[in-house]
N, C-alpha and C positions, 0 to 999 in steps of 0.2 A: 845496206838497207834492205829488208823484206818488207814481202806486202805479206800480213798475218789474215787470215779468212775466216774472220768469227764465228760464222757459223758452220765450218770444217773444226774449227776447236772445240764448237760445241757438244758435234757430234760424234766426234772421237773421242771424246771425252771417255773418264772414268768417272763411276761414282765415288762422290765425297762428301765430307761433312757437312759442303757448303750445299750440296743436292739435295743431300738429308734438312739443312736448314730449308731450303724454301718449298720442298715436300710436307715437313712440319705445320708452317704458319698456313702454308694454302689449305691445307688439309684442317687445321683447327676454326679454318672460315668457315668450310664445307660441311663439318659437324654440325653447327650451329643451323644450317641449310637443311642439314637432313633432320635435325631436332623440329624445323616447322613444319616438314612435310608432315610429320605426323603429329604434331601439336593437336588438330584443331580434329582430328578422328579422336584422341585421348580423351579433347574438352568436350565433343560435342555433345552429351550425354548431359552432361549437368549443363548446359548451354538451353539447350531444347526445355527442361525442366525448369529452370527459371525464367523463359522468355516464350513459353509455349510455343513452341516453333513446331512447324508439320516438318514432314520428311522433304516438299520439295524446296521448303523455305529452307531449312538445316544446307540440302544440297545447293543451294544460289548462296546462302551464308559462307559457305566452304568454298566457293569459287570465287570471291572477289577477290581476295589476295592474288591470285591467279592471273586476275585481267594486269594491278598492276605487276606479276613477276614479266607478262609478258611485255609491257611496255619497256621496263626495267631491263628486260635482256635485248629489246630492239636498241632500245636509245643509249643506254648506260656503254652497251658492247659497241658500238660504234664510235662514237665520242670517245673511247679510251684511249683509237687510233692516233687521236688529236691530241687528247690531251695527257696522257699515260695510264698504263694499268694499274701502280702501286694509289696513283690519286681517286682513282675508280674505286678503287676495290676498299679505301679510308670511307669514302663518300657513302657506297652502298652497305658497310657496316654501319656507318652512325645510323641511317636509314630503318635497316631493319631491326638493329638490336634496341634502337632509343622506342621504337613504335608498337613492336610484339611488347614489352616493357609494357608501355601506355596501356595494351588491348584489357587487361586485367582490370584497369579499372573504370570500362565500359559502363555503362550503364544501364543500354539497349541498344538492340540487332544494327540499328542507325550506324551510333558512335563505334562500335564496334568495325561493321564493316566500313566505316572510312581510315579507320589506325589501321586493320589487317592490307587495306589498299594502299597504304604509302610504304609499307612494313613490308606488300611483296614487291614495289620498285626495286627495293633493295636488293633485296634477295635474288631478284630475276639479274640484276644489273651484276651481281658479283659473279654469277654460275659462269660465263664467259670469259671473264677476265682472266678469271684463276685459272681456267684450261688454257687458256692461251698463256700463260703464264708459266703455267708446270710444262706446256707443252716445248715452249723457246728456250728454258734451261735445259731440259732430261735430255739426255746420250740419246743417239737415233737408235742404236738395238735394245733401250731400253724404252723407248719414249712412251709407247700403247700400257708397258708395266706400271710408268710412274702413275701417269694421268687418272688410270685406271685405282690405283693405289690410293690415289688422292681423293679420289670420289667412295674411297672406300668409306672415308668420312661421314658420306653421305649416309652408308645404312648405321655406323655408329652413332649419328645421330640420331635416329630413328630407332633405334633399340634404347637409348638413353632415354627418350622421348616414352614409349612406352613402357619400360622399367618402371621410370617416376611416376608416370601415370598411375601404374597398379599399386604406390606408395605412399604418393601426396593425396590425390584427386579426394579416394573417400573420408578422408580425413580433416584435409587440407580447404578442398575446392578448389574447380578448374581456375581460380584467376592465378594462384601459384605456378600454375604451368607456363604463364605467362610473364609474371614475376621474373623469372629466371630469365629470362630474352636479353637483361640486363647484361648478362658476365660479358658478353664478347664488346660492347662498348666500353667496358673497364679494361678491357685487355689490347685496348687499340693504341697506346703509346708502343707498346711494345712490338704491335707487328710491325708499328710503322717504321721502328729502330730496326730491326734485324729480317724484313722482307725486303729484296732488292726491286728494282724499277728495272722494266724491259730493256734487255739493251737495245734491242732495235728501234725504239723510243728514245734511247739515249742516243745512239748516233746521229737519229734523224736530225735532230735538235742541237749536235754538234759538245754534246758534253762528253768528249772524247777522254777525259782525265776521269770521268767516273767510270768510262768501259775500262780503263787500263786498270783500273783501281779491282775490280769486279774478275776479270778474265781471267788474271790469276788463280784465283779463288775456285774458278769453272776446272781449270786445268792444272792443280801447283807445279808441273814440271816444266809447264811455261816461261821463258824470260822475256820479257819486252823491253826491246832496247828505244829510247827517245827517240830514235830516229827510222824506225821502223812504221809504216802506216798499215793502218786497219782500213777493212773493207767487207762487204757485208751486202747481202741481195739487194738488188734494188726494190725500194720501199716505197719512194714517191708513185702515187698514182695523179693521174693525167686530170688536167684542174676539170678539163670539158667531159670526163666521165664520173659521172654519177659512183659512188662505190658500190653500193648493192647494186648497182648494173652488173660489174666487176663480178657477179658470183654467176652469171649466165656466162659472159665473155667467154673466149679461147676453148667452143666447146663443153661446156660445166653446166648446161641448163637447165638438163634430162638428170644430172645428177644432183644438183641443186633442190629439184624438186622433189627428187625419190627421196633425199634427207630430212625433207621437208616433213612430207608423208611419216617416214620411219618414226620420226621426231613423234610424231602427234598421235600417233598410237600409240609410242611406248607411253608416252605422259597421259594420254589418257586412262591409261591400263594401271599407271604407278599410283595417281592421283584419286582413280575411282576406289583404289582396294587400301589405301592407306586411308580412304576417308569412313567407307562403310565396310572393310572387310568385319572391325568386330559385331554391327549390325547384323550383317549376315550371319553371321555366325547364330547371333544370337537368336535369330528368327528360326535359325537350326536346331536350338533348341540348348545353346550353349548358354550359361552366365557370362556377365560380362567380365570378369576377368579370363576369365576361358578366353574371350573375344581378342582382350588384349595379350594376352601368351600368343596367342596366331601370331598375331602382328609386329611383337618382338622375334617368333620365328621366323616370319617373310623378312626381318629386316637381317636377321644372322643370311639368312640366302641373302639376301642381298649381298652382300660384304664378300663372300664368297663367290656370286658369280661376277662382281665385280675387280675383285685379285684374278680369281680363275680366267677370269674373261681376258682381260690387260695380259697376262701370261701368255694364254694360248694365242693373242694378235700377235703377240710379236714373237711367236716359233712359229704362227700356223701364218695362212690367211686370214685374215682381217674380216673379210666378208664370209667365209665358211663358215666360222666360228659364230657370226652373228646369223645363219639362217639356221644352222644347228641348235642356237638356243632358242629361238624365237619358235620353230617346229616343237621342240617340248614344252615351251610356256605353254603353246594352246593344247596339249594334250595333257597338260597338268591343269590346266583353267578346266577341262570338261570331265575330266575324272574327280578334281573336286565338289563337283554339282552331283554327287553318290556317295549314298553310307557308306562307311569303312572305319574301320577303328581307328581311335584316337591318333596312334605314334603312325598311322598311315596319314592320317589327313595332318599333320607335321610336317612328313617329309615333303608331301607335295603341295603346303604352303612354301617349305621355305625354297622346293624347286621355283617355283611361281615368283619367288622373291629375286631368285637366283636369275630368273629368264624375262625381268620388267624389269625393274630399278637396275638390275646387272648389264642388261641389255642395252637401255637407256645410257650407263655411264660409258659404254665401250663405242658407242653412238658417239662419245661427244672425242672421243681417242679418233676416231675415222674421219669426223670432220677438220680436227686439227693436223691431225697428217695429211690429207685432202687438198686444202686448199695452202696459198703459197703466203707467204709470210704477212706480204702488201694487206690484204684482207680478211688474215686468219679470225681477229675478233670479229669481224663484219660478217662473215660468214658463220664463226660461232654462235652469234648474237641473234643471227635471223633463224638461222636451224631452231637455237633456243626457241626465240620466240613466239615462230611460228606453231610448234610442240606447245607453246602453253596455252595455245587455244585447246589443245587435246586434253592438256590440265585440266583447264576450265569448264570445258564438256564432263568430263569423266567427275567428275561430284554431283553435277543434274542429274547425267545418265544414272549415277547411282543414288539417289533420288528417288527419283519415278521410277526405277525397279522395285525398291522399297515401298512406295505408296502404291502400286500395283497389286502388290503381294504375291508377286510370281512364283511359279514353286523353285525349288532350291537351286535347281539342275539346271534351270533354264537362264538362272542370274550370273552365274559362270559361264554357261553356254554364249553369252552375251559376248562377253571379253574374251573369247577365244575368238572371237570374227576380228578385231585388230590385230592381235599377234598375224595370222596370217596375211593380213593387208600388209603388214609391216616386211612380212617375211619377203613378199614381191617386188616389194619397193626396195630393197637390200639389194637384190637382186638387178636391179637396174642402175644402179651405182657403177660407173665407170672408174677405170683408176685412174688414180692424180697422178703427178708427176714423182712426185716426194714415195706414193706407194711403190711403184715402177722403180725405182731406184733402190728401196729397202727388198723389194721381192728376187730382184737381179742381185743382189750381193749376198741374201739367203740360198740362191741358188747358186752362188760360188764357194758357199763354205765349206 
């Protein structure tokens, strides 16, 4: 008889089709995700226009989905603990695909901002899950590559998002953009067929014939004999502590909260410029599809500092790499506040895209390597949701730039002051245990 160490198999692991399967399905949630970030900058233009909205009404309009992504990423990411990530993650799709759906046929700012506020439970509730999710299957020398990969979703949606914008919208009208919110609740038998349930969710619970069924699949050169037992971190947390206590506990406070911080500037940084960058643009003196070509270019950076980023964590450090890029977002944030020719102000939106969003998804890579299995969602979920207060700010704050009418240099100059709040806060991040261990086997290769 052996005792097998599921999560030594996991992390020796090789990649396989069955990696590639649940890279797939998480990653086709996460598009969907990155399609709303910038949904509501695409619509808001014909939004304003048929509901007379000021700039800071437009920005309170663009932040309520926000209040609930952020509720959605406290409560949804917690509770998955309890009750599983595969059931989450059904839950916060019907959620936000059945409500974005709804938004289109709004009728005023009202009706409207209440379908985008059940539409970002979802959405906030699913961002968590699926990390912790890509995080518990991926090989550990690859884990920062998957996660990061997966979120790459995230600026594919976001280019998808604005794509159709510059193709439906003035033809169409924004409620199309919304129309389409539909496809991922038609596609939800399917994920629910071929995306697996946590196993550390499954032992907890004792469905030991689905881990056996499953592990395989993780390692095919695995055999499991009947009479061999499985074993696995310990999971159960102590009934008389609290869980988000758990993320202070064993030393994690000071880092806790530096993630905390990081969080809510990169989101405010992502959410402010995906909601007015074509605004600004335009007040530049751009047309509005000029506006949205930016913003498909911040989202191509995105995607790339998001692979690039996942890459370099797991050859480099983890932390370098994220004050490396967060030091040229804010120097890309104040060079774009200056004339310069067109293929120049490109490169340094889609740098800008590359060192927010990119930055942001390699943020959610440190937190799941970070903390320990027992409360990787609790932890992801609070990071999350704490960062979508940053959400929530960054569409006011961009806003009341707008209704100010500040000059150009000074509304970028803004958003360079979080990157480096952000860059300090990185800096204060201690290493987990899990990082200590991947950096000590780096340094034995």
């Amino acid at each position: 008889m052996r005792s097998i160490d599921v999560n030594q198999v996991i992390d020796e692991a090789k990649f396989t089709p069955f990696h590639m399967n649940v890279l797939f399905w998480c990653m086709l949630v996460i598009i969907f995700d990155g399609y709303d970030l910038v949904i509501y900058g695409v619509a808001m233009k014909g939004l304003v226009a048929q509901w007379g909205l000021s700039a800071k009404e437009a920005g309170f309009l663009g932040s309520i989905a926000l209040f609930g992504m952020m509720i959605g990423a406290m409560g949804l990411g917690s509770l998955a603990d309890r009750y599983g990530r595969k059931k989450m993650i059904a839950l916060c799709l019907v959620l936000f695909s059945l409500f974005t759906f709804l938004c289109g046929f709004a009728q005023n700012p009202t009706q409207f901002a209440f379908l985008r506020f059940v539409a970002g439970i979802g959405i906030g509730g699913a961002m968590p899950n699926l990390v912790a999710m890509m995080a518990e299957y991926s090989p550990k020398r690859m884990r920062s590559t998957m996660v990061s990969l997966m979120f790459s979703g995230y600026a594919i949606g976001g280019m998808l998002s604005a794509g159709l914008g510059m193709m439906i919208v003035p033809t169409f009208g924004w409620e199309w953009m919304f129309y389409l919110g539909i496809i991922p609740l038609l596609l939800l038998p399917l994920i629910l067929k071929f995306l697996p349930e946590s196993l550390g969710f499954l032992m907890r619970h004792g469905n030991e014939a689905e881990v056996r069924r499953i592990l395989p699949k993780v390692a095919p050169e695995l055999r499991i004999a009947a009479e061999d037992q499985l074993v696995r971190e310990e999971i159960v947390v102590k009934k008389s502590v609290v869980p988000v206590g758990q993320l202070f506990a064993e030393k994690r406070g000071v880092s806790t909260l530096a993630f905390w911080v990081s969080f809510f500037c990169c989101l405010l940084m992502t959410y402010a410029l995906s909601t007015w960058l074509p605004k600004f643009m335009e007040q530049a003196g751009y047309e509005l599809k000029a506006g949205l070509s930016f913003l498909f270019a911040m989202n191509i950076g995105a995607m790339i500092g998001a692979i690039g980023g996942g890459w370099l964590a797991d050859k480099l450090n983890i932390k370098a790499v994220l004050v490396a890029f967060l030091l040229l977002g804010s120097a890309a944030f104040v060079c774009l506040g200056y004339k310069a020719p067109v293929p120049v102000l490109y490169v340094l939106v889609t740098i800008a895209g590359a060192t927010t969003i990119g930055t942001q998804i390699v943020l959610y890579s440190y937190v799941a390597i970070y903390y320990p299995l027992k409360i990787r969602s609790t932890g992801i979920g609070w990071a999350s949701g704490v960062g979508r207060i940053g959400a929530i700010v960054g569409p006011i704050l961009g806003g009341w730039l707008v209704a100010m009418q500040l000059p150009h240099s000074t509304n970028f100059m803004v958003f360079a002051i979080p990157a480096i709040i952000a860059t300090f806060a990185v800096l204060f991040i201690a290493k987990g245990k899990k990082e200590v261990a991947v950096s000590v086997e780096q340094a034995k290769a």
